[in-house]
C-alpha positions in Angstrom: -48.9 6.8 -5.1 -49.9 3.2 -4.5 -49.7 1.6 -0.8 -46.6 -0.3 -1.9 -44.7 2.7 -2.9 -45.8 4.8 0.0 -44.5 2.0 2.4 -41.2 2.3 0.1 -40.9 5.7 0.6 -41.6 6.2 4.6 -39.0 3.1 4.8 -36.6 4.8 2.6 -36.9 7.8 5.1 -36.8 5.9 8.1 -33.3 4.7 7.3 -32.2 8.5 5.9 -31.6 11.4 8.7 -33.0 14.1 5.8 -35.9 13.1 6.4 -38.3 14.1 9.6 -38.9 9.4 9.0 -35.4 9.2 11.0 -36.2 11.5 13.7 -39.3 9.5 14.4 -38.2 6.4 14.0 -35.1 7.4 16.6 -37.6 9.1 19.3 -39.8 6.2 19.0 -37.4 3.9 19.6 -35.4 5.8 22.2 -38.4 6.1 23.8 -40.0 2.6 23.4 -43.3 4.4 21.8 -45.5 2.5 19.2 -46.9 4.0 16.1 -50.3 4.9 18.2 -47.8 6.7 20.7 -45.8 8.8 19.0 -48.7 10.0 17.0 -50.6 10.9 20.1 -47.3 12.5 21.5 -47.0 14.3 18.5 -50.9 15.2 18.8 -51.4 13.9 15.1 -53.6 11.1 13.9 -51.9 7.4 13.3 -52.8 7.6 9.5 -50.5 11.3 9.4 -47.5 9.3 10.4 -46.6 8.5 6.8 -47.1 11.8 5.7 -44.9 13.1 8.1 -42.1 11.0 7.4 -41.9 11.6 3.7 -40.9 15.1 4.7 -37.4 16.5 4.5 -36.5 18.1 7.7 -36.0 21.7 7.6 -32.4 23.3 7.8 -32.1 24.6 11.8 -29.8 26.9 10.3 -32.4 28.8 7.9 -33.4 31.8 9.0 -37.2 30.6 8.3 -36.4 27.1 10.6 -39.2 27.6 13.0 -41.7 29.2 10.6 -41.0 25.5 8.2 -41.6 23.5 11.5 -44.5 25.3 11.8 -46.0 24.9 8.4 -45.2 21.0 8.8 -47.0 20.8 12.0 -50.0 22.3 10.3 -50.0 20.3 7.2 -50.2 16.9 10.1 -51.7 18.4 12.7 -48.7 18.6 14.8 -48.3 19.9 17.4 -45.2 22.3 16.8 -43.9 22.5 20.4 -43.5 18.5 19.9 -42.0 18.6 16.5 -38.9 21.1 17.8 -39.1 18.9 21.0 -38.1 15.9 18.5 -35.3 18.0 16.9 -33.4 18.4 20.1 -33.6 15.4 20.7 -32.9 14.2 17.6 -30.6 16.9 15.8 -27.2 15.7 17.8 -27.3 12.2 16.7 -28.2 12.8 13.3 -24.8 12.3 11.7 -23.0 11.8 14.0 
């Protein structure tokens, strides 16, 4: 994937509340956090950021919810605590 389409895609999921790119975007902004912020919140490097957007965020009402937070939060680095931290924050004002 080339830098430009990369950039696409994490904007794409910025703007889409599938995607963990929302829920960052809305902490971080709730929050007044910069990039370098939320990533050390989040206890992940800067450059995982991307990465971490791009995901689709797990169903909370699977049955295997906490075990996929977990296995994102390992793929980045996460820490896990942080990413279910950023779901109830987040969850509530997904669609509404």
């Amino acid at each position: 994937m080339t830098s430009v389409s990369r950039e696409r895609a994490v904007d794409q999921a910025r703007r889409d509340p599938a995607f963990l790119g929302w829920a960052l975007r809305y902490y971080q902004q709730s929050y007044g956090l910069t990039d370098t912020g939320l990533a050390l919140w989040l206890g992940c490097s800067l450059s995982e950021l991307p990465q971490l957007a791009v995901k689709r965020w797990p169903d909370p009402s699977d049955s295997d919810y906490v075990a996929a937070l977990r296995q994102l939060a390992a793929q980045t680095s996460c820490d896990p605590r942080r990413l279910m931290t950023l779901h109830m924050v987040c969850e509530p004002e997904r669609f509404a």
